[in-house]
N, C-alpha and C positions, 0 to 999 in steps of 0.2 A: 504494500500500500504506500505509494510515492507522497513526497509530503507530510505526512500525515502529523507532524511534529507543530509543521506550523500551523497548519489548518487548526489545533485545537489549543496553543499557548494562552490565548488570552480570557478562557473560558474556563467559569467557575466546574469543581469536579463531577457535578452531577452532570453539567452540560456536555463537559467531557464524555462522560460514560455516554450520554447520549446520541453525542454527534457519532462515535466508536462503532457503537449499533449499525446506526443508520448508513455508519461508509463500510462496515463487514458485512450488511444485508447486502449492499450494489455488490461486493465485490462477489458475494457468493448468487447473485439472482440467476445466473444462468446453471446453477449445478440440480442435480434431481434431489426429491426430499426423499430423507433416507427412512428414520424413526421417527415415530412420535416418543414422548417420554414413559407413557403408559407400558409401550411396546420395547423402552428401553428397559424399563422395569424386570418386564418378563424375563429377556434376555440375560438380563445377569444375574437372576435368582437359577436361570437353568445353564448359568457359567458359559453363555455363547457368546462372552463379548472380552475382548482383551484391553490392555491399559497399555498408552505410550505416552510414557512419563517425561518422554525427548530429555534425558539424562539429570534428569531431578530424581531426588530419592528422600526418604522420611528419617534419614540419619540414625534410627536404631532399628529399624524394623529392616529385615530381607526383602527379597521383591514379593516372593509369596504373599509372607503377611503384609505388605505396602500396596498390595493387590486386594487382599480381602477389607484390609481398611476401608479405600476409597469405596469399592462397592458397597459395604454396609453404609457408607456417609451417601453416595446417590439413593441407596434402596430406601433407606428411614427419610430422607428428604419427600422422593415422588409419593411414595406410601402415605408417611402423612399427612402430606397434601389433596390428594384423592381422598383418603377416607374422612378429611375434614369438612373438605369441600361439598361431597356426596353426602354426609350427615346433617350439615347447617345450611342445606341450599334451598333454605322456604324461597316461596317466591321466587326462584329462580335466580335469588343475586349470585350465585355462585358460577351460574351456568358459562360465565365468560371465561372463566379460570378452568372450569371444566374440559370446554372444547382447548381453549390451547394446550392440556393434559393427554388429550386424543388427538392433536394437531402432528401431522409430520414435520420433521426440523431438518433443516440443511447440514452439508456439511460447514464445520466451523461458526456456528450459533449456539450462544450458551444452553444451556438446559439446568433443571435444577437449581438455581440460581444459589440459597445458602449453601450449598454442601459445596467444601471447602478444600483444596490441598496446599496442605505450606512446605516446602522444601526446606529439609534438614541442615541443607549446605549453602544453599544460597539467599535462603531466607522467602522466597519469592511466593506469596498467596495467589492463589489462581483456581478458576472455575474449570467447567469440563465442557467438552462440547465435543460430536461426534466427528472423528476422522474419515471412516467410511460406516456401513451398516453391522462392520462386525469389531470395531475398534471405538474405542474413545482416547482424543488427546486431552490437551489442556486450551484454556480463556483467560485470557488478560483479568485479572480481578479488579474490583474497583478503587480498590487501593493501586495497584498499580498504573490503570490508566488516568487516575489523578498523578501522579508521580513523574507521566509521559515515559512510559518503558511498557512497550508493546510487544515484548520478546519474552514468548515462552519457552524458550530455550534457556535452559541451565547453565552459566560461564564456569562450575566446574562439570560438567558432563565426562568429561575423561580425566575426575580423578583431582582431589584437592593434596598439591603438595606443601611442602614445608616452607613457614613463612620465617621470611628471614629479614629484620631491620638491623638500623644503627643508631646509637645512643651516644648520648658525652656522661660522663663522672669526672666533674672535677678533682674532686679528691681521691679518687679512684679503690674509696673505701665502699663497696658495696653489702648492703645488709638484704639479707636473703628472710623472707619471713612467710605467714600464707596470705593476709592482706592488709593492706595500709589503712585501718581505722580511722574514722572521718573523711573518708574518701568524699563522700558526698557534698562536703562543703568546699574541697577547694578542687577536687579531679573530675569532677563531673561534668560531663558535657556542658554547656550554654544552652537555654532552652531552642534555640533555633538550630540546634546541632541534630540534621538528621543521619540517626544511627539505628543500625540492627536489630534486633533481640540477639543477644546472646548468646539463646536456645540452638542458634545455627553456626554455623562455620563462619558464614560472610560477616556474621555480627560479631563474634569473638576475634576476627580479624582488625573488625575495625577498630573495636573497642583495645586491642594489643597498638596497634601503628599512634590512635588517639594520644595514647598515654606516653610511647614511645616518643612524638616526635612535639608534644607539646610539655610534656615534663619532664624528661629522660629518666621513665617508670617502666619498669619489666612488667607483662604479664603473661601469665603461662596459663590457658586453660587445662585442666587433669578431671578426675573424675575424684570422686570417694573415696578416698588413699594416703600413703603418705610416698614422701620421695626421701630421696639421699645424696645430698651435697657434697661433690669430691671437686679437686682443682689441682695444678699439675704445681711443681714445685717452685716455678716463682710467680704463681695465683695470676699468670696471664690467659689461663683457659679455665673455664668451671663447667663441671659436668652434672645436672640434675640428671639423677637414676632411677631404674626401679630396687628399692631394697634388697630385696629376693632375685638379683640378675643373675648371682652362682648358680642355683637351681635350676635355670631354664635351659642348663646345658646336660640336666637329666632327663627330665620332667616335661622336654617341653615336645609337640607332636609336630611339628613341620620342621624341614630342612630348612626355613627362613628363617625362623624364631633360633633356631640355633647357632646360624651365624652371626645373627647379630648380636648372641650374648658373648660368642667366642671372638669377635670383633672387638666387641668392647674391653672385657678380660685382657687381649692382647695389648689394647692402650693402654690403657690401668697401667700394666703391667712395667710399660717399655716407658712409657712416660712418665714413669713415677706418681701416678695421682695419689694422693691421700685423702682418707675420710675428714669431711669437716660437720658433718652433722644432718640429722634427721627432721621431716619435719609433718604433720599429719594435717590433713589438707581438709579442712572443716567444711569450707566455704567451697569446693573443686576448683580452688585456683591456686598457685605461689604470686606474690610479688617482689619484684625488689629497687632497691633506689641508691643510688648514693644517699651518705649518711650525712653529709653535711642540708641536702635538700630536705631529710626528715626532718633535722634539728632547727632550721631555719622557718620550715612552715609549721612547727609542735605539729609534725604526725609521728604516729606509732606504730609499728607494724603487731598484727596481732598473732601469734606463735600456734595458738591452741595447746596453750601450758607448755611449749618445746623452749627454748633461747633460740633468740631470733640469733642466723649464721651470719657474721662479719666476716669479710674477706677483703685483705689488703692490699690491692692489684696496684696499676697504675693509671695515674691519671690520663683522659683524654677520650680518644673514639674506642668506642667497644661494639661487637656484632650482637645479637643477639641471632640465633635460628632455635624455631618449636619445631619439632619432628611430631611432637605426642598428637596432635590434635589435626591429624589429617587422614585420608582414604586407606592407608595400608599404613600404620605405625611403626616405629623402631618396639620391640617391645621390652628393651631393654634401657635404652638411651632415649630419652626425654626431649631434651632441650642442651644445647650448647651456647654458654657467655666467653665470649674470644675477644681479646686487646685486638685493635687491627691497626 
């Protein structure tokens, strides 16, 4: 759909949504009607219809289950709508909502209108709408076509790698903790600051680069856990671990999982890392800051009862790279902080 950027900038978001409609009806007016949503209904209670997610995914569930999701979110939507509609349709007010229920739909015209799919990784909310009579894709949602991003394509569809920024420490004393207490009053976004949920990839991205590149503050997302803090002998590289890394070179069932503990172990080993300490992750996140930046703003990092980890590096540019919070994980090695 050429244009389509300008044609709708100056217009409030419902008018958006609406002008949206009205240029995917032209676009789509010369294709055959496929389903109605009644007969989408049927179809997927008797498992005749597939899902192309175009590389979006629900970030903890499989395809399987990311499959029976959405179908139970379309089937509890048309359902209770027909049997609403069909219950309270005295006088016939219903009957308009009725027939567009038994109405055929195009390909590419939403259906279902609440039922809902968010992407795991890219954050992205979007409707459904048929691809052909035996598939269903995705529809720009309204939040998105207010937002002007008309692209139901997922930007990581092949795969979320590791994110890697650069920080300054001045002092180049960094204190390692799980997270910096009172965040809210001086690290949080500006209410005009639009950012992610969290919940996703794309949003724990943003919210790591935010803090990275406007207070030279680490964040690392983890899950329910704790890590382990090593750094090599003159604390110009620091390694966030999994505790239990020795183990996974018994224990662990893939040929992947074991190299990368016997990868690590070799570093360890030849690079002289030392342990600097453990830390149990309350909140599923670590942060860290230079310690002059804590002292100067009164923050605290919060330990969850551990001592927060000081480590004496040198001042200046430092990398950060998260390995932990992407499509195929290190299961051993975490995150790396490197002098550069």
């Amino acid at each position: 759909m050429n244009n389509i950027l300008e044609m709708l900038e100056n217009d409030s978001d419902f008018q958006k949504c609406e002008k949206f409609k009205k240029l995917r009806e032209k676009e789509v007016e010369n294709y055959p009607f496929l389903l109605s949503p009644v007969e989408i209904l049927e179809k997927l209670k008797r498992g005749e219809i597939e899902f192309d997610f175009q590389g979006h995914d629900y970030g903890s569930l499989d395809r399987n289950h990311l499959v029976e999701y959405c179908k139970e979110s379309i089937i509890c939507k048309i359902s209770f709508d027909l049997e609403y509609f069909t219950e309270n349709n005295e006088e016939g007010k219903f009957d308009d909502a009725l027939k567009f229920l038994n109405k055929k739909i195009k390909k590419g015209i939403k259906f279902a209108n609440s039922a809902e799919f968010k992407c795991g990784k890219c954050s992205k909310r979007m409707n459904f709408c048929l691809k052909d009579e035996n598939t269903i894709a995705l529809y720009p949602s309204f939040h998105m076509i207010a937002n002007d991003d008309f692209n139901c394509v997922c930007e990581f569809s092949k795969g979320v790698n590791p994110l890697t920024l650069s920080f300054e420490s001045e002092t180049g004393n960094l204190v390692i903790g799980n997270f910096i207490e009172d965040e809210n009053e001086i690290l949080r976004p500006p209410r005009n600051h639009v950012g992610r949920s969290i919940e996703t990839f794309q949003g724990r991205r943003e919210r790591a680069k935010y803090l990275a590149d406007n207070f030279n503050v680490l964040y690392g997302q983890m899950d329910n856990m704790s890590i382990e803090v090593w750094a090599n002998e003159d604390n110009s590289e620091i390694l966030i671990i999994y505790p239990y890394f020795w183990e996974y070179e018994a224990y662990s069932y893939t040929g992947r999982e074991q190299k990368d503990v016997k990868v690590l172990i070799k570093k360890i080993d030849n690079e002289k890392f030392t342990y600097k300490g453990r830390l149990c992750l309350g909140v599923w996140c670590w942060q860290a800051a230079d310690k002059k930046f804590l002292e100067e703003n009164n923050l605290s990092l919060d330990t969850c009862g551990n001592d927060a980890i000081c480590i004496q590096g040198k001042p200046g540019k430092w990398e950060f790279t998260h390995l932990y919070d992407t499509t195929c994980p290190n299961v051993a090695l975490f995150s790396v902080i490197k002098k550069v």
